[in-house]
Z-matrix of the N, CA and C atoms (Angstrom, degrees):
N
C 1 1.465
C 2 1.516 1 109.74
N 3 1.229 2 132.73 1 118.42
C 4 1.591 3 141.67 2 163.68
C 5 1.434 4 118.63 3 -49.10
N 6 1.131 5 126.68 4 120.12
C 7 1.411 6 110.61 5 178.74
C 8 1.495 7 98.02 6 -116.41
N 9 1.305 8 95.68 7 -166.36
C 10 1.823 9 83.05 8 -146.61
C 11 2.176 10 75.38 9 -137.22
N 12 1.388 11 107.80 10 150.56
C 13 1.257 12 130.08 11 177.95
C 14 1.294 13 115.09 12 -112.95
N 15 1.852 14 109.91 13 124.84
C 16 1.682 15 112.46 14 -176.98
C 17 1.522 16 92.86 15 -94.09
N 18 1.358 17 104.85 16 143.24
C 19 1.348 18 115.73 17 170.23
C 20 1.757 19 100.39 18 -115.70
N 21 1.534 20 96.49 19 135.81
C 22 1.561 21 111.81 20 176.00
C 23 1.417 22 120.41 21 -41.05
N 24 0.558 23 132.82 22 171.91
C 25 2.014 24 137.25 23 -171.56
C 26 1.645 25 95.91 24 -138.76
N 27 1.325 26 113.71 25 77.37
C 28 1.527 27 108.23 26 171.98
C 29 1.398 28 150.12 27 -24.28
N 30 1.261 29 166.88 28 95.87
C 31 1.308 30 134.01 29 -176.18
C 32 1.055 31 125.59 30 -96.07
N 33 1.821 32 125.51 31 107.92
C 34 0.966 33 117.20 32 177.51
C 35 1.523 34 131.45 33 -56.21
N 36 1.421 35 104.25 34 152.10
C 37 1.228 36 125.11 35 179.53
C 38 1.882 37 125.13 36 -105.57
N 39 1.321 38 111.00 37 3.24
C 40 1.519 39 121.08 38 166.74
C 41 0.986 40 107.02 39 -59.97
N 42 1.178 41 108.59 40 154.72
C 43 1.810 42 137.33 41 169.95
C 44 1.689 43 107.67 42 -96.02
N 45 1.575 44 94.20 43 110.06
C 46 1.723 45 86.64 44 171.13
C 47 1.726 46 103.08 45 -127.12
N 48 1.156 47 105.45 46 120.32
C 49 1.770 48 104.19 47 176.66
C 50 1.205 49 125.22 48 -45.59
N 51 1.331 50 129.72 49 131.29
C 52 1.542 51 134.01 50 178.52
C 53 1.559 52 104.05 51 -78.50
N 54 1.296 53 106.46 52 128.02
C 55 1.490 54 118.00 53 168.61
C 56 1.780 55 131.04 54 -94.00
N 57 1.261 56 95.51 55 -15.52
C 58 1.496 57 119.29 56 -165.32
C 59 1.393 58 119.38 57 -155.22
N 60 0.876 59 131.75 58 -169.77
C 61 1.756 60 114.35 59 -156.63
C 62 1.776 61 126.95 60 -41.34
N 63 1.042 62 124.01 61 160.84
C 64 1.342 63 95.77 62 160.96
C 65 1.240 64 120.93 63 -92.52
N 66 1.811 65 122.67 64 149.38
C 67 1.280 66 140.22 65 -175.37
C 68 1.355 67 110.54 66 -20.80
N 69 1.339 68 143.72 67 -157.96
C 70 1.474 69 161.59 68 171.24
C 71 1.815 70 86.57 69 -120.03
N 72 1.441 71 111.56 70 173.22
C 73 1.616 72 109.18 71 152.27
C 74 1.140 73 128.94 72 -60.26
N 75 1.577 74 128.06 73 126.91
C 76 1.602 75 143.30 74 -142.70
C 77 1.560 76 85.99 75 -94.66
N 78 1.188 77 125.23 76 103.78
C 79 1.426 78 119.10 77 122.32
C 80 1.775 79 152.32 78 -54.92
N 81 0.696 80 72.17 79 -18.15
C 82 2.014 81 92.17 80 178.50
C 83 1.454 82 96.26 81 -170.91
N 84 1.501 83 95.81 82 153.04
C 85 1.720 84 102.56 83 151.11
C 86 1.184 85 108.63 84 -178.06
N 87 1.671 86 100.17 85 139.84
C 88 1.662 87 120.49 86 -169.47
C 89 1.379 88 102.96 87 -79.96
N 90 1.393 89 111.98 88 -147.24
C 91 1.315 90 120.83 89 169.46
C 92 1.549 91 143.13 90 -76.11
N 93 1.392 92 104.77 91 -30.51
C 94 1.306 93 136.67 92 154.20
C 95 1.456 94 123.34 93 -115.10
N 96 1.385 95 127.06 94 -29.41
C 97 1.809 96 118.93 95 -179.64
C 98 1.714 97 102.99 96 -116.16
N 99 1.074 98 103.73 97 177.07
C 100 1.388 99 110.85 98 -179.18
C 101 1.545 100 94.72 99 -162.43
N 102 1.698 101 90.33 100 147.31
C 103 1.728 102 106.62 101 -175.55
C 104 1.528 103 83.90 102 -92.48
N 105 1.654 104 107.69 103 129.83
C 106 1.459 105 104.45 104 151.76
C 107 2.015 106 126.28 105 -122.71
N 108 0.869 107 104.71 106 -130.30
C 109 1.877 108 101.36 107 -173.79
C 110 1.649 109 83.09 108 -92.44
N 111 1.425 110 120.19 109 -39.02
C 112 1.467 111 126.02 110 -170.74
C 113 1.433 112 127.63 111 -68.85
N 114 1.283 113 107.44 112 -31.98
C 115 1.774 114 133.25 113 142.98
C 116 1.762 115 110.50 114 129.28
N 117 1.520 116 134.38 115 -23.50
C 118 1.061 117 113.44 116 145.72
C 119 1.212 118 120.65 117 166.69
N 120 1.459 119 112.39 118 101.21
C 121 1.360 120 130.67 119 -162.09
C 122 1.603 121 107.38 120 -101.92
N 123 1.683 122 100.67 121 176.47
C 124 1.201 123 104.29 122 178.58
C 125 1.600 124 100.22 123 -112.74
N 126 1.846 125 97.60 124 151.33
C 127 1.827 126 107.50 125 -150.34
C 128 1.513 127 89.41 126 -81.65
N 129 1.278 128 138.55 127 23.40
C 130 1.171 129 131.85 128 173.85
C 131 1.781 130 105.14 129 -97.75
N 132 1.580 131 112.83 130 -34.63
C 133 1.299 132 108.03 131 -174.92
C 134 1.638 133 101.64 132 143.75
N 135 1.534 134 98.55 133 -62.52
C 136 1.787 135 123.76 134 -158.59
C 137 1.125 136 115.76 135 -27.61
N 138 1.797 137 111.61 136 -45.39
C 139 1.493 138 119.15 137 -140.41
C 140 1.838 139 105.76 138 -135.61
N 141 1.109 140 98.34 139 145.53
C 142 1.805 141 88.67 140 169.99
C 143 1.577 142 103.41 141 160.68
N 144 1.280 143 102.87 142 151.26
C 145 1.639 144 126.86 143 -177.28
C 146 1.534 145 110.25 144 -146.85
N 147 1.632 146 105.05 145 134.32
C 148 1.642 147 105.24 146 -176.51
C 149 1.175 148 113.85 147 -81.95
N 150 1.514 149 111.17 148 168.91
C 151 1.455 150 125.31 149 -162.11
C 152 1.540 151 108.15 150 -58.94
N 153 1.271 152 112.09 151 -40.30
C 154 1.788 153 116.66 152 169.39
C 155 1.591 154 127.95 153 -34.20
N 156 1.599 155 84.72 154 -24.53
C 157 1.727 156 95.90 155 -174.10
C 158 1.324 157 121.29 156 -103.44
N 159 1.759 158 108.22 157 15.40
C 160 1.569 159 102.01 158 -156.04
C 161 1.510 160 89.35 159 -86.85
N 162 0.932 161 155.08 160 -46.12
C 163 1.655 162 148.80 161 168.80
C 164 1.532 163 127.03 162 -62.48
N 165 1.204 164 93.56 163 4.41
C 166 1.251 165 105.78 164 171.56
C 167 1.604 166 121.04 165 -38.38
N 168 1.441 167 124.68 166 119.22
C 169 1.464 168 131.27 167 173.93
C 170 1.777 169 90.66 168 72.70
N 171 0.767 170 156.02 169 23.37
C 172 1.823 171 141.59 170 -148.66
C 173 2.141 172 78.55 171 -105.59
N 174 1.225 173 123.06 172 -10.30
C 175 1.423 174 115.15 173 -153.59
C 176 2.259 175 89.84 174 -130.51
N 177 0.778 176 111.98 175 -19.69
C 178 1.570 177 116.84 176 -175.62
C 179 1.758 178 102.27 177 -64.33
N 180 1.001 179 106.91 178 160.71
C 181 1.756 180 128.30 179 -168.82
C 182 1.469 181 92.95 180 -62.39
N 183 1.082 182 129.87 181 -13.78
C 184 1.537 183 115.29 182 -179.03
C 185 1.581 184 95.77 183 -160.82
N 186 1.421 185 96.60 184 99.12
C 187 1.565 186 119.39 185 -163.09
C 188 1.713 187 110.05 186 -59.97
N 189 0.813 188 137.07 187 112.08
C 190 1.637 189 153.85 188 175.28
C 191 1.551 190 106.89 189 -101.30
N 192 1.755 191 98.81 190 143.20
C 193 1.786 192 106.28 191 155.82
C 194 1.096 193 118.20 192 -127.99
N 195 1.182 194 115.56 193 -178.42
C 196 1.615 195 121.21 194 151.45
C 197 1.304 196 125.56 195 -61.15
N 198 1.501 197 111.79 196 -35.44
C 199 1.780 198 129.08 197 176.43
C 200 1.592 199 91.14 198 -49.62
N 201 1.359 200 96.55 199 -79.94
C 202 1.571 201 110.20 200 -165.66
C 203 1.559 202 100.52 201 -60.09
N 204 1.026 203 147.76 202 4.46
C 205 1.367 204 140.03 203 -166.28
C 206 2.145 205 91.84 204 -105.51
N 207 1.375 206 105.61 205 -59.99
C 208 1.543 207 109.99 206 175.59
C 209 1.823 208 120.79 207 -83.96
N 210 1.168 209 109.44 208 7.62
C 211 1.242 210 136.19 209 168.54
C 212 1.852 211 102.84 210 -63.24
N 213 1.220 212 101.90 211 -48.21
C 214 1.136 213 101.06 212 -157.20
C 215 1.870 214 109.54 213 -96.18
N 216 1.176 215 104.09 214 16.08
C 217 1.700 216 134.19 215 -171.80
C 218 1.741 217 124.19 216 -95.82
N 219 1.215 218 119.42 217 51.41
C 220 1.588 219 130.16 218 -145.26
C 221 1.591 220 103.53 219 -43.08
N 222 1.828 221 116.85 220 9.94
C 223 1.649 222 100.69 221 169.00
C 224 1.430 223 125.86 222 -134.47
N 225 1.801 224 84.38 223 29.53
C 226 1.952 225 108.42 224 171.72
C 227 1.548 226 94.43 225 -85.41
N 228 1.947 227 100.15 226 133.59
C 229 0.971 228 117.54 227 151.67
C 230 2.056 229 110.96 228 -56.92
N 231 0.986 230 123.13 229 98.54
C 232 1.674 231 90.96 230 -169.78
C 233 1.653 232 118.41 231 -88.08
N 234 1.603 233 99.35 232 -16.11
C 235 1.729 234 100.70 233 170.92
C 236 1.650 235 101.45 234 -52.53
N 237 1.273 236 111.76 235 -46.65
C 238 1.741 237 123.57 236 -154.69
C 239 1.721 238 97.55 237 -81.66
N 240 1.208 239 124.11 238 -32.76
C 241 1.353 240 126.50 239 154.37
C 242 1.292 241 127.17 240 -31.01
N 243 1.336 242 87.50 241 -52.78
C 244 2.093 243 101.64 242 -149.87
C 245 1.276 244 93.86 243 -80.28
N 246 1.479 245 127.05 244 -36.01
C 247 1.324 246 146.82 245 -147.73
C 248 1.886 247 98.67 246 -90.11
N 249 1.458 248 116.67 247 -49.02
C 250 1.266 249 123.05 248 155.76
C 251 1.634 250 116.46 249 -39.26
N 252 1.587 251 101.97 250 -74.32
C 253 1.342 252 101.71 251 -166.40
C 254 1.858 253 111.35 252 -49.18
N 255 1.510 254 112.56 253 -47.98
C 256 1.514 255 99.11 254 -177.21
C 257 1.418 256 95.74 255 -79.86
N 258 0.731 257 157.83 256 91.82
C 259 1.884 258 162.69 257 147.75
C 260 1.682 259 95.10 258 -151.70
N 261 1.056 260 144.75 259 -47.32
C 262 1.767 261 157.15 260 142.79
C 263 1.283 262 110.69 261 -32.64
N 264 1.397 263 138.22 262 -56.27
C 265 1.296 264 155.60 263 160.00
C 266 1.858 265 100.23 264 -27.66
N 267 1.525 266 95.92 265 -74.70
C 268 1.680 267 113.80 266 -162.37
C 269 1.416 268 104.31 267 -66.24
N 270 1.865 269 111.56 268 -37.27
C 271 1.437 270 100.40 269 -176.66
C 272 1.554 271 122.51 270 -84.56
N 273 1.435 272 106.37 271 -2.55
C 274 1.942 273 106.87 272 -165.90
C 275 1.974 274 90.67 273 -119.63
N 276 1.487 275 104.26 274 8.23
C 277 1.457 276 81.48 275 158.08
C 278 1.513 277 100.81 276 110.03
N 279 1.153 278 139.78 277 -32.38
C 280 1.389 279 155.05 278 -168.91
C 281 1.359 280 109.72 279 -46.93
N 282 0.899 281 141.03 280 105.63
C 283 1.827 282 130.02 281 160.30
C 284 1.083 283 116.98 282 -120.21
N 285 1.039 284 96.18 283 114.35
C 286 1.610 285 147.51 284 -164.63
C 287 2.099 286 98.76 285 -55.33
N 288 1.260 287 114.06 286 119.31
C 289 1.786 288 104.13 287 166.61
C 290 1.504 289 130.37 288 -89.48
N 291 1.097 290 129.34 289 143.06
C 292 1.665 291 112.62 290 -179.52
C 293 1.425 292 128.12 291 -26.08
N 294 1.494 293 103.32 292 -38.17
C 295 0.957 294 109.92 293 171.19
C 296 1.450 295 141.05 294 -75.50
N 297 1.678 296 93.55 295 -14.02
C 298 1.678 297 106.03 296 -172.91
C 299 1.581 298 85.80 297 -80.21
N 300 1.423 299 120.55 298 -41.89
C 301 1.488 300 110.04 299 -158.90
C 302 1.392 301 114.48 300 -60.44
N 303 1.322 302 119.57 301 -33.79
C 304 1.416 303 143.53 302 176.78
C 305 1.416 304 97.00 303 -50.42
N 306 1.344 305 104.98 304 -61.96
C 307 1.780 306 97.84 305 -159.70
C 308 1.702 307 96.28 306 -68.68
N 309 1.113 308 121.54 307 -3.75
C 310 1.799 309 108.47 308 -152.57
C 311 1.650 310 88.85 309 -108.16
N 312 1.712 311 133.73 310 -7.66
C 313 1.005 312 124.41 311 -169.78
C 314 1.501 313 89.64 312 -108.53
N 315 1.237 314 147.26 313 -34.96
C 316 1.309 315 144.94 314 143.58
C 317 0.951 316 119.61 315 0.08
N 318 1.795 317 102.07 316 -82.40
C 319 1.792 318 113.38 317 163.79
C 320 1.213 319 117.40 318 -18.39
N 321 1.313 320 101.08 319 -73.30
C 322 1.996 321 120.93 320 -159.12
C 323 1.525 322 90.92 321 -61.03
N 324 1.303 323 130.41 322 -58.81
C 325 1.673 324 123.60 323 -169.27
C 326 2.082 325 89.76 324 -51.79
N 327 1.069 326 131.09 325 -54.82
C 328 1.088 327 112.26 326 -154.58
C 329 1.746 328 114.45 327 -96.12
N 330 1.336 329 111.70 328 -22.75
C 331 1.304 330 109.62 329 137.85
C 332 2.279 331 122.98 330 -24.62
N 333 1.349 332 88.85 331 -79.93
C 334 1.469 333 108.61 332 -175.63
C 335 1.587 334 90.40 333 -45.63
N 336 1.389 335 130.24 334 -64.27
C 337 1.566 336 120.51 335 -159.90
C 338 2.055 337 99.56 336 -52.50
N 339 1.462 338 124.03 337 -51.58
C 340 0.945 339 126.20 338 -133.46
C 341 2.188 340 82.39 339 -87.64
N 342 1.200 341 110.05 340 -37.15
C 343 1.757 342 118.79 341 149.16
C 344 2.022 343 109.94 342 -19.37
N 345 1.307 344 94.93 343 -60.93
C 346 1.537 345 102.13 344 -168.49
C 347 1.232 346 106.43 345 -93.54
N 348 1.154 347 117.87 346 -16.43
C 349 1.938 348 96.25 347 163.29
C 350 1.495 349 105.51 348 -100.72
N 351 1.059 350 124.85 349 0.24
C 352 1.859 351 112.76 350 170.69
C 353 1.659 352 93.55 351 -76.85
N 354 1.236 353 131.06 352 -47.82
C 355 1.432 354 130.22 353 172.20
C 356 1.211 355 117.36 354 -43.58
N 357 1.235 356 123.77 355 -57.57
C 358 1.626 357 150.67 356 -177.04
C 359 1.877 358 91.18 357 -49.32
N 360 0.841 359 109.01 358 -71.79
C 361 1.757 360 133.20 359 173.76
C 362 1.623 361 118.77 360 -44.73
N 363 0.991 362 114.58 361 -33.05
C 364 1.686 363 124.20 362 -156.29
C 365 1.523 364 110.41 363 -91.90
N 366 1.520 365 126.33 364 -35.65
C 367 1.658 366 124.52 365 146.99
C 368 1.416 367 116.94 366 -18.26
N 369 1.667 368 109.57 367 -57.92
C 370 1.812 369 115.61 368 -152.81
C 371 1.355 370 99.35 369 -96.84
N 372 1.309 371 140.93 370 4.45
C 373 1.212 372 150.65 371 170.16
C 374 1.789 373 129.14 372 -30.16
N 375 1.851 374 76.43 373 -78.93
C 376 1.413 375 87.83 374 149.58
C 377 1.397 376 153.43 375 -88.34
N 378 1.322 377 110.82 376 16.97
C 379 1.590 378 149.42 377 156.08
C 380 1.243 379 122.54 378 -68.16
N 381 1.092 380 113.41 379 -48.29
C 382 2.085 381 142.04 380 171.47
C 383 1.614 382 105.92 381 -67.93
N 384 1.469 383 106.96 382 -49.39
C 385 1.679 384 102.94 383 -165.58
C 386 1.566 385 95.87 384 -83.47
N 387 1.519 386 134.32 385 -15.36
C 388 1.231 387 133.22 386 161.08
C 389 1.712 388 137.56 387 -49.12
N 390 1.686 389 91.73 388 -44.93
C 391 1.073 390 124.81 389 170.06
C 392 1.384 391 110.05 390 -64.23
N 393 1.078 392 121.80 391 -64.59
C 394 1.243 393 142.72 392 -150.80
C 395 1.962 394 111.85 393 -85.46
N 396 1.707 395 80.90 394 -8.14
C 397 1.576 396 82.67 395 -176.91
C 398 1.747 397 126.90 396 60.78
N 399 1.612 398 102.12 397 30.97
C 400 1.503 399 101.36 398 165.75
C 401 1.395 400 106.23 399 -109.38
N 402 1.274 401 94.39 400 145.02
C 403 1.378 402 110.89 401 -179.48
C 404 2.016 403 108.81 402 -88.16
N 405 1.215 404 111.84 403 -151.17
C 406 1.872 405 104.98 404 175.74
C 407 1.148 406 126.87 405 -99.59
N 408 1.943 407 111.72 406 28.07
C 409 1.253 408 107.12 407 172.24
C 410 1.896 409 79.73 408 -141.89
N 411 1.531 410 89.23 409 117.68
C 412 2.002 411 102.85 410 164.04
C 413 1.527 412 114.73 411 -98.46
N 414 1.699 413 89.34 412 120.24
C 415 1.641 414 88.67 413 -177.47
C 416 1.661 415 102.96 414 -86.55
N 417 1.269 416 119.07 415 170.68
C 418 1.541 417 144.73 416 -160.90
C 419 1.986 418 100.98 417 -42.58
N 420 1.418 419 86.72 418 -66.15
C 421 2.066 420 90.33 419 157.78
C 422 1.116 421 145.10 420 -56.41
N 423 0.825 422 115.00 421 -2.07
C 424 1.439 423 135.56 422 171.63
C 425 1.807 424 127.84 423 -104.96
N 426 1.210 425 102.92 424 -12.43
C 427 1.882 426 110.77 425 160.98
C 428 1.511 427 113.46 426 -55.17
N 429 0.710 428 112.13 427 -79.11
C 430 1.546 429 132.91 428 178.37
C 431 1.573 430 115.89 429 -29.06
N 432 1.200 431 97.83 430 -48.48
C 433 1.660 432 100.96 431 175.16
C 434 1.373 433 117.80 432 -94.86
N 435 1.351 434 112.32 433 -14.70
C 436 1.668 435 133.35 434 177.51
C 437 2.030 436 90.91 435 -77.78
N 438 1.148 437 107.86 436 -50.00
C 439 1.517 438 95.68 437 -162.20
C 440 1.539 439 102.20 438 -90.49
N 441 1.294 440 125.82 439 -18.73
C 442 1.316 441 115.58 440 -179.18
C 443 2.128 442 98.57 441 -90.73
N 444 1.222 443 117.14 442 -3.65
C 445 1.543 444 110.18 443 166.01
C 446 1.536 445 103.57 444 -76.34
N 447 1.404 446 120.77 445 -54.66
C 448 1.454 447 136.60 446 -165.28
C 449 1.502 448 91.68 447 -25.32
N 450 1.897 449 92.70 448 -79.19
C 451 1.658 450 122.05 449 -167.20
C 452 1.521 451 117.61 450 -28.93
N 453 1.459 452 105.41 451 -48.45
C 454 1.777 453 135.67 452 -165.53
C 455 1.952 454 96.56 453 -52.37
N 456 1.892 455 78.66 454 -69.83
C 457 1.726 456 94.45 455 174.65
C 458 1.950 457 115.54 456 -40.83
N 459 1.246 458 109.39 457 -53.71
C 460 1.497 459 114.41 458 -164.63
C 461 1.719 460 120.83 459 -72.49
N 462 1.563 461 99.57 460 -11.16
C 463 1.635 462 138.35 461 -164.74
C 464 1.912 463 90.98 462 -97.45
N 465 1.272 464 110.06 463 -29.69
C 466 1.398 465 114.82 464 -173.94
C 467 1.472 466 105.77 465 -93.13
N 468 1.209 467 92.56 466 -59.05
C 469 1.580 468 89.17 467 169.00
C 470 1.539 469 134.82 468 -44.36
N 471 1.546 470 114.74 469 -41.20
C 472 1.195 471 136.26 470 164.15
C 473 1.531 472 111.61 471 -24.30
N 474 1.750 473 85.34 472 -75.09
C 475 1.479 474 99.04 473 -177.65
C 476 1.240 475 138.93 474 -55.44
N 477 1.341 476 107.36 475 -24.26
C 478 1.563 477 127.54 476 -174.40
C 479 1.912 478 87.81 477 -74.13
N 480 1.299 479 118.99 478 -63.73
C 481 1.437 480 115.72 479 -153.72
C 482 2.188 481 101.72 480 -65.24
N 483 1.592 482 99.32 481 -20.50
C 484 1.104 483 93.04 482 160.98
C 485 1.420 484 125.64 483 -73.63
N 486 1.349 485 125.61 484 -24.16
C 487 1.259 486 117.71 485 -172.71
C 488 1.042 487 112.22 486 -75.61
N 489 1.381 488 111.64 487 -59.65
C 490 1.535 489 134.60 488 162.41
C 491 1.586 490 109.50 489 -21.19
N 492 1.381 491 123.42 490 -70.78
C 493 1.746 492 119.28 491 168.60
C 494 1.445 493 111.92 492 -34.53
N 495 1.772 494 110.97 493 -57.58
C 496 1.582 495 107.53 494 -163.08
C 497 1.480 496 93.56 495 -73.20
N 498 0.764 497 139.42 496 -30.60
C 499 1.837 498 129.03 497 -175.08
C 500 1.480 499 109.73 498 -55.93
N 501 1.511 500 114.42 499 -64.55
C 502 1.521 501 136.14 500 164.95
C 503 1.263 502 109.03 501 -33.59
N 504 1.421 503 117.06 502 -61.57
C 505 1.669 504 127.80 503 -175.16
C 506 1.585 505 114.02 504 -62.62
N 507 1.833 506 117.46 505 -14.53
C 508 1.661 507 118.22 506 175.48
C 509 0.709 508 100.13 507 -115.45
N 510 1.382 509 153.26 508 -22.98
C 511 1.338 510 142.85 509 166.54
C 512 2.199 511 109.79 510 -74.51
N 513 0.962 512 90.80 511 -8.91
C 514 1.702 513 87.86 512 161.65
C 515 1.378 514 120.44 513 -103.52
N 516 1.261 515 113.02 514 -18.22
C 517 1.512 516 128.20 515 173.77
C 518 1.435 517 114.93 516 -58.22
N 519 1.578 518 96.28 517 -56.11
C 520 1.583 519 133.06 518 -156.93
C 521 2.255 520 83.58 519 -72.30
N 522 1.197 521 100.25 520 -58.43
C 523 1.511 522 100.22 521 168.32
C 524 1.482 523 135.30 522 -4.24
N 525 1.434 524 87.72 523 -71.20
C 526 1.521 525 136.97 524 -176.38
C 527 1.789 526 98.08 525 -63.96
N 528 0.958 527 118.63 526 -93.07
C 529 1.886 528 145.87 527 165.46
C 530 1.650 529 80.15 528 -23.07
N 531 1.152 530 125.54 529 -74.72
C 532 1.832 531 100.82 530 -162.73
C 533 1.619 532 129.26 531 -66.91
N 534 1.966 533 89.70 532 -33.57
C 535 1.672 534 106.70 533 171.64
C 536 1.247 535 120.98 534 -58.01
N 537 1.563 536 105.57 535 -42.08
C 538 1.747 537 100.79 536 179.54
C 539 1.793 538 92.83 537 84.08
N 540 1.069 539 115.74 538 155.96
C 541 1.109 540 155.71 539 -151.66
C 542 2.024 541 94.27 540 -111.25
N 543 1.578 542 127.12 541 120.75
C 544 1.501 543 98.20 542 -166.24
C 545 2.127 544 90.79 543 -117.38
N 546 1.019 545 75.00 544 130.56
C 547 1.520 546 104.52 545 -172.94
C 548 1.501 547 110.98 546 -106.33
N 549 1.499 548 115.83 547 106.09
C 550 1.401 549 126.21 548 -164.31
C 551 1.932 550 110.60 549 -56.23
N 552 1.295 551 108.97 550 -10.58
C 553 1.343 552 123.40 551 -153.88
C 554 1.287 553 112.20 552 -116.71
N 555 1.317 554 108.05 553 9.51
C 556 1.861 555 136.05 554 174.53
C 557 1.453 556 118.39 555 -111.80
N 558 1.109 557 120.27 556 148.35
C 559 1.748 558 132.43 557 162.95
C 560 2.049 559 99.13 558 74.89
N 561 1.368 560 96.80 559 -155.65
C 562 1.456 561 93.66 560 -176.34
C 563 1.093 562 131.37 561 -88.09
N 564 2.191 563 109.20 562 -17.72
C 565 1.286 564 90.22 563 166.40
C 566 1.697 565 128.67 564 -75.73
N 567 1.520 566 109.48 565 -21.53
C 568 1.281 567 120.79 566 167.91
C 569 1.475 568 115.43 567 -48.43
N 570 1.371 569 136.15 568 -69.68
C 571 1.423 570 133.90 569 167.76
C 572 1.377 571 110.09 570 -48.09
N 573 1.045 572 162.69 571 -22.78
C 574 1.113 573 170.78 572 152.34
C 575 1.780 574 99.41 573 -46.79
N 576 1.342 575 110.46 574 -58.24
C 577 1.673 576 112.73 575 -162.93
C 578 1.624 577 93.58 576 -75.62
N 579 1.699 578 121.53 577 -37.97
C 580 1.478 579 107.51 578 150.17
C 581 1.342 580 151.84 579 -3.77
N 582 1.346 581 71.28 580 -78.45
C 583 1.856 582 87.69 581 -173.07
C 584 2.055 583 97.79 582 -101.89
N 585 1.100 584 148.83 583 19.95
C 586 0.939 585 130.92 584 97.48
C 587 1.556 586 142.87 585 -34.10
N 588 1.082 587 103.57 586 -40.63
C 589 1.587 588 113.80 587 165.72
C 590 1.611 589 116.29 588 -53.81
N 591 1.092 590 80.98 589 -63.13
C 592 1.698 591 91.91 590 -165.80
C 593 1.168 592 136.14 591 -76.01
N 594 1.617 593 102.69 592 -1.97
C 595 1.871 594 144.93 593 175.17
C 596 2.277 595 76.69 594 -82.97
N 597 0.968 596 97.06 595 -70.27
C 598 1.886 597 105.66 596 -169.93
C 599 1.522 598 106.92 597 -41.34
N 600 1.077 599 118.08 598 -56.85
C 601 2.098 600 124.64 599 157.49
C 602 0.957 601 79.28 600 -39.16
N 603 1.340 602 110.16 601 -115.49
C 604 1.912 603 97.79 602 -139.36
C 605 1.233 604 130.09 603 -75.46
N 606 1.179 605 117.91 604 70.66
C 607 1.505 606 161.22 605 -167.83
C 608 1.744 607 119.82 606 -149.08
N 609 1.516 608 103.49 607 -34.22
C 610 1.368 609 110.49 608 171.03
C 611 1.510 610 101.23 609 79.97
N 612 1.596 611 116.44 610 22.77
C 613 1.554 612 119.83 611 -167.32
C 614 1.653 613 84.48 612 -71.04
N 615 1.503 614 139.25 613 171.39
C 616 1.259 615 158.84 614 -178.18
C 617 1.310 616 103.26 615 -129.38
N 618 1.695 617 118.55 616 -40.70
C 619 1.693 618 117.62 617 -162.60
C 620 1.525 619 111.14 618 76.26
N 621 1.474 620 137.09 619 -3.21
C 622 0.888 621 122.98 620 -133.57
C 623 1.974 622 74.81 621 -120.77
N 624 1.314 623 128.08 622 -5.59
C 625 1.619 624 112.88 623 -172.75
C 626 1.392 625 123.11 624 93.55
N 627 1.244 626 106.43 625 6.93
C 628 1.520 627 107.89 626 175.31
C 629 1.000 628 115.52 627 -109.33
């Protein structure tokens, strides 16, 4: 039978400055959110929704979370998220169904993917708005052609570092295939180490110092 290992749920102890209201009373707190009496804000001030709302939609015709809701937010911690929201869950009473957990690990897997292509993406950014002649405020028309330049750029890039490998990867091959493989028992110094030998036979040499 497998048994299964709880790992501690830390509480950090950093100092992060409040910008905007102060917290509710801190029950837990990660690195960026904290469970409070209020249900779970961010320890900066900015951000927060009460405990009433943590299941929110989890039961509607087209199941929604909070994961997947700040998932899609390129300046959520989302490990420190996810880790909040079920610590909020356990402390305001919430129990969670097989099924909620299912849908809420969904989220987080697709959260995390959509995490690594805003990264993947975020180099050519300011390359695109150059091009494109936007300055640091994008009006409503301008997404679309801003994010389909980004993509184009990062799609180019791709390719180049692919080519670049396969070029590298046949020209070391090709290396190999012309160098030959060097085999002590080939060409002249090899016949040479031969017939040294065989001068040593019939000689009755041993090699051995006696």
């Amino acid at each position: 039978m497998q048994t299964k290992t709880l790992t501690a749920i830390e509480h950090d102890t950093s100092s992060v400055k409040c910008r905007s209201e102060p917290l509710s009373e801190i029950w837990w707190q990660g690195r960026q959110w904290a469970v409070t009496t209020h249900g779970v804000e961010r320890r900066d001030g900015t951000y927060h929704f009460a405990a009433s709302r943590l299941r929110e939609d989890h039961r509607s015709s087209a199941p929604y979370s909070w994961i997947a809701h700040m998932g899609e937010k390129g300046w959520v911690d989302m490990e420190d998220f996810a880790t909040a929201f079920f610590v909020a869950c356990s402390m305001h009473g919430h129990k969670l169904s097989i099924a909620e957990v299912a849908m809420l690990r969904k989220h987080f897997s697709e959260a995390h993917a959509d995490a690594r292509e805003r990264e993947r993406l975020r180099p050519f950014e300011a390359q695109a708005r150059e091009e494109l002649g936007i300055g640091g405020f994008m009006w409503i028309g301008d997404f679309a052609a801003f994010d389909r330049r980004v993509q184009e750029l990062a799609d180019a890039a791709a390719l180049t570092r692919e080519s670049t490998s396969t070029r590298e990867s046949t020209s070391g091959l090709a290396h190999v295939v012309e160098g030959g493989e060097h085999d002590p028992g080939d060409g002249e110094h090899g016949e040479a180490a031969v017939d040294a030998k065989a001068e040593d036979d019939s000689r009755g040499y041993s090699g051995s110092g006696d």
